[in-house]
DRENDO-519793 format. One record per residue (C-alpha): residue number from 1; x, y, z. Coordinates in steps of 0.2 Angstrom, whole numbers, plus 5000, padded with zeros to 4 digits. Example, Ala and Ser with C-alpha at 12.3 -4.5 7.8 and 13.67 -1.06 7.14 Angstrom:
<nodes>
    k     u     v     w
    1  5062  4978  5039
    2  5068  4995  5036
</nodes>
This chain:
<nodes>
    k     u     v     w
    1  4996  5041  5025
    2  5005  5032  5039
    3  5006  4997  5032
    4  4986  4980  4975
    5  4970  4973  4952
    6  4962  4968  4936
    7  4944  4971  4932
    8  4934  4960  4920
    9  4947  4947  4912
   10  4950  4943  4932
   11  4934  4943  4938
   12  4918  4935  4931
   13  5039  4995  5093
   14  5030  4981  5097
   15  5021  4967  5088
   16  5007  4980  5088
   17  5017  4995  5083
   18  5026  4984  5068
   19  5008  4979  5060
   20  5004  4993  5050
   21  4999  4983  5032
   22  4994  4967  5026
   23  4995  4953  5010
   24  4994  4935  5008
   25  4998  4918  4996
   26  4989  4901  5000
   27  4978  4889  4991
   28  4966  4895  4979
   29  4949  4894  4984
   30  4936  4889  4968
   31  4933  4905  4955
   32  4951  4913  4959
   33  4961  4912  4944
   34  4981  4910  4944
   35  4979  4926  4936
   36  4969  4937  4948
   37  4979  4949  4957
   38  4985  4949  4975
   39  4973  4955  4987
   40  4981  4964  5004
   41  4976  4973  5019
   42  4984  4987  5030
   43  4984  4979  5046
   44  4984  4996  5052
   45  4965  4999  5047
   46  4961  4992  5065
   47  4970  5006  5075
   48  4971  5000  5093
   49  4963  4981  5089
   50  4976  4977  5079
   51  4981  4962  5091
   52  4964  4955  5085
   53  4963  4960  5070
   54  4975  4945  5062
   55  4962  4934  5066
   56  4949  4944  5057
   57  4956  4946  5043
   58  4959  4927  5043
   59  4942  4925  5046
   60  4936  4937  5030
   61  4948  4926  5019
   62  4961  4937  5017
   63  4979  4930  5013
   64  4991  4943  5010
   65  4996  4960  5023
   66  5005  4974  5022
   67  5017  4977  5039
   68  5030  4988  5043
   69  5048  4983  5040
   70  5052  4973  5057
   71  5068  4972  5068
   72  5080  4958  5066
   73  5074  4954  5086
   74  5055  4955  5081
   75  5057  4945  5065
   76  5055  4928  5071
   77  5036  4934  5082
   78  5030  4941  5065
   79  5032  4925  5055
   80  5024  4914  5069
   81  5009  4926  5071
   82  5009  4926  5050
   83  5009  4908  5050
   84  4996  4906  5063
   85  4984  4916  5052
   86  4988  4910  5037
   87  4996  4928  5030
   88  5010  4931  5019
   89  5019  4949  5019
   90  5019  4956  5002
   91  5022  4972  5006
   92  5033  4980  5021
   93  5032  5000  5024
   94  5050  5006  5027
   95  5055  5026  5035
   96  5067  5038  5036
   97  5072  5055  5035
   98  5078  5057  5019
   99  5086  5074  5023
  100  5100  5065  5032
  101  5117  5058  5023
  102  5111  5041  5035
  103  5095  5039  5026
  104  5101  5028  5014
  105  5109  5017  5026
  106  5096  5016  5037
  107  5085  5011  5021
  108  5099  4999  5016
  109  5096  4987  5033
  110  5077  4988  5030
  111  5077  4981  5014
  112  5089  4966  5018
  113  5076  4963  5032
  114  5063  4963  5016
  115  5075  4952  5008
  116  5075  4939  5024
  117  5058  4940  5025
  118  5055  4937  5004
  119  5045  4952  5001
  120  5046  4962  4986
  121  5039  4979  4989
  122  5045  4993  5005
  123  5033  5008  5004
  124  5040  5023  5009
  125  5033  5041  5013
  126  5046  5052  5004
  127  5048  5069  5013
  128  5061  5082  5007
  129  5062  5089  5026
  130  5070  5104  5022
  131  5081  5096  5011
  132  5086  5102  4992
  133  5075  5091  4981
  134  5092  5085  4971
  135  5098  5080  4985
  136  5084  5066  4991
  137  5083  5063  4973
  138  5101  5056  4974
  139  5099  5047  4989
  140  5083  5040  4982
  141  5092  5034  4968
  142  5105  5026  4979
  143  5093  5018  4987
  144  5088  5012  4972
  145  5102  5004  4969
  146  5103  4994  4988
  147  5085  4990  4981
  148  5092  4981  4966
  149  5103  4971  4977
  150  5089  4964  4985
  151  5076  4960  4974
  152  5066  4974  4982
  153  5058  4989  4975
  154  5054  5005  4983
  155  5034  5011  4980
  156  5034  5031  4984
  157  5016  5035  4993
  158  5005  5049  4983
  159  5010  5059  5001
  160  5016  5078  4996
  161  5030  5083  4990
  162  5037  5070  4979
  163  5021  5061  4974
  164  5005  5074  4978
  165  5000  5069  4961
  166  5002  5062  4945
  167  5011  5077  4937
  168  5024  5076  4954
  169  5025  5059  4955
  170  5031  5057  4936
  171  5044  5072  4940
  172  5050  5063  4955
  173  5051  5046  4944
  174  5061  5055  4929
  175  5071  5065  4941
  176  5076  5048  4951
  177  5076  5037  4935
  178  5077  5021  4943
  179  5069  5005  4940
  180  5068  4999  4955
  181  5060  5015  4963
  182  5043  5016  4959
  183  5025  5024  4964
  184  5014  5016  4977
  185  4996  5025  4970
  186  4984  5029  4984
  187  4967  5032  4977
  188  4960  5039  4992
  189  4975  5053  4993
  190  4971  5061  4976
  191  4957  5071  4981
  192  4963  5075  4998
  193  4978  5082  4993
  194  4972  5087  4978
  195  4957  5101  4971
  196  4950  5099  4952
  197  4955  5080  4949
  198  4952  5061  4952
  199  4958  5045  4957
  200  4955  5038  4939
  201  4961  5052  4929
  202  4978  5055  4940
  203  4980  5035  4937
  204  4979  5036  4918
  205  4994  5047  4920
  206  5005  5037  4930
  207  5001  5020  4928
  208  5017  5015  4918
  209  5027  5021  4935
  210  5013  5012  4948
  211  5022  4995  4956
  212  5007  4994  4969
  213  4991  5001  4975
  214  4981  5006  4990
  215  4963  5006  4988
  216  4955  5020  4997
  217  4938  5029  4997
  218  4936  5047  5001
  219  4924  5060  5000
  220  4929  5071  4988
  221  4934  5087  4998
  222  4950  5095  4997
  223  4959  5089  5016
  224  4944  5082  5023
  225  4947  5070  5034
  226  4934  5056  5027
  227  4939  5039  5019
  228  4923  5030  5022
  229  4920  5010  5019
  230  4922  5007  5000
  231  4906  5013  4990
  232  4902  5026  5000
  233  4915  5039  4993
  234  4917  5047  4977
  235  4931  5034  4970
  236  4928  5025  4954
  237  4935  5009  4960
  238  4929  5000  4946
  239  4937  5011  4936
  240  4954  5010  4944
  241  4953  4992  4943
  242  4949  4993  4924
  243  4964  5002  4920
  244  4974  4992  4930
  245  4970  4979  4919
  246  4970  4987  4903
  247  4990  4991  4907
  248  4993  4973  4914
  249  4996  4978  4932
  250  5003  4962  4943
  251  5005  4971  4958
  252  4997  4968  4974
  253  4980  4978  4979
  254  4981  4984  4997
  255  4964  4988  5006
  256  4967  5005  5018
  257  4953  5013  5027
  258  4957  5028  5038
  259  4940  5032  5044
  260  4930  5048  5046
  261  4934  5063  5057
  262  4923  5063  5073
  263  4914  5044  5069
  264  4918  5034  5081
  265  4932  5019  5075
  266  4925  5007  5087
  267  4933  4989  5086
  268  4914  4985  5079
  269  4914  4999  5067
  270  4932  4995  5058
  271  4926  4978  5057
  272  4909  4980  5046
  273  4919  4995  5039
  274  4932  4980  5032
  275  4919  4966  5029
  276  4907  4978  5017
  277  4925  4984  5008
  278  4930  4966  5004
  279  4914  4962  4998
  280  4912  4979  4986
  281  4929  4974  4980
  282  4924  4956  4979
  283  4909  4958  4969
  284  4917  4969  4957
  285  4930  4953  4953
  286  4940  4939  4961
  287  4956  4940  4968
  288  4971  4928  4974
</nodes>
């Protein structure tokens, strides 16, 4: 869609517009361990509340968000409105059309901005858009490169066609042979995209490529439209985590809820939606 954990040894355009994501740093609370991995949040979740939805997430005690990649003329009302929250960007979602020769450019300025802005990771939906898949793979790899030069690295989405799954997302990932072009895994997007697999089993295959995650619930049914408050779907969360920490996964953990075709996503809704998430994820494990 279209702005990251370890198990048991962890646990015991405007403003409006640019927040699509969410991630944090600060001082750790008692119980979190220097180890415990980064929890985020798509800012996004809140739809058309997003204006209020910094404070929310302050007030749930999250530290770390996921936005997309700002302008250099928005950049300094993002960091006031991080600061005020108490929010630290960890992971920015980049875009472009990767069937044009400017795609790579255009990719170029956002991570600089990433780079100004201190944070690791762009996500980007990969499309081919017509394009010859060698083509995109070369200016992936290009990208790559750019990447490299800022201390960045590009996470891929599980989005068709160059991460649908497991099996595509490794082909993309040899194809492109990068280090600094990796997969951003979307638990939720496995089963919607996807007939006679799971979350958990496409994560085995892929976790040496996965530089961060998005948790995401979802009913189960090939491209239905449901991706329920955690716990209420068929994703063995507890078991992605698990393998997460069996590989020594660092990366940050990103909380996305998309909501259910036809419920009503009322301001009231996306908010106990979020609350019960945090604490399904929280009570599985502590996190930074």
């Amino acid at each position: 869609m279209t702005v990251a954990v370890r198990l048991f040894a962890w646990g015991g355009m405007g403003l409006s517009m640019l927040t699509s994501g969410c991630a944090a740093t600060g001082t750790r609370s008692a119980g979190e361990s220097a180890d415990a991995p980064l929890l985020a949040c798509r800012l996004a979740n809140y739809g058309k509340y997003e204006d209020t939805g910094w404070a929310h997430l302050h007030s749930m005690g999250i530290k770390h968000v996921f936005i997309s990649v700002p302008t250099a003329g928005q950049v300094d009302k993002v960091e006031q409105k991080l600061a005020q929250y108490g929010l630290d960007a960890v992971v920015m979602r980049g875009s472009t059309d990767l069937s044009k020769e400017s795609s790579v450019e255009e990719l170029a300025g956002q991570m600089a901005m990433c780079r100004r802005m201190r944070v690791k990771y762009m996500f980007l939906s990969a499309k081919l858009n017509g394009a010859d898949r060698k083509v995109v793979y070369d200016r992936l790899r290009r990208a790559g490169d750019v990447a490299r030069e800022n201390g960045v690295t590009i996470v891929l989405e599980t989005h068709p066609e160059l991460g649908t799954n497991a099996d595509v997302h490794s082909e993309t990932m040899r194809a492109i042979n990068h280090p600094n072009v990796r997969v951003n895994f979307d638990t939720g997007n496995v089963t919607y995209y996807n007939r006679g697999t799971t979350a958990l089993a496409e994560l085995k295959k892929i976790v040496d490529y996965v530089a961060t995650v998005e948790i995401k619930d979802h009913n189960g049914e090939f491209e239905t439209w449901n991706f329920p408050a955690f716990g209420k779907g068929v994703v063995d969360i507890a078991g992605v985590l698990r393998v997460l920490q069996e590989h020594g996964y660092h990366g940050p953990i990103t909380i996305e809820i998309e909501g259910v075709k036809g419920q009503d996503r009322s301001e009231a809704r996306i908010r106990k939606d979020l609350e019960d998430s945090v604490a399904y994820l929280r009570s599985i494990q502590s996190f930074r």
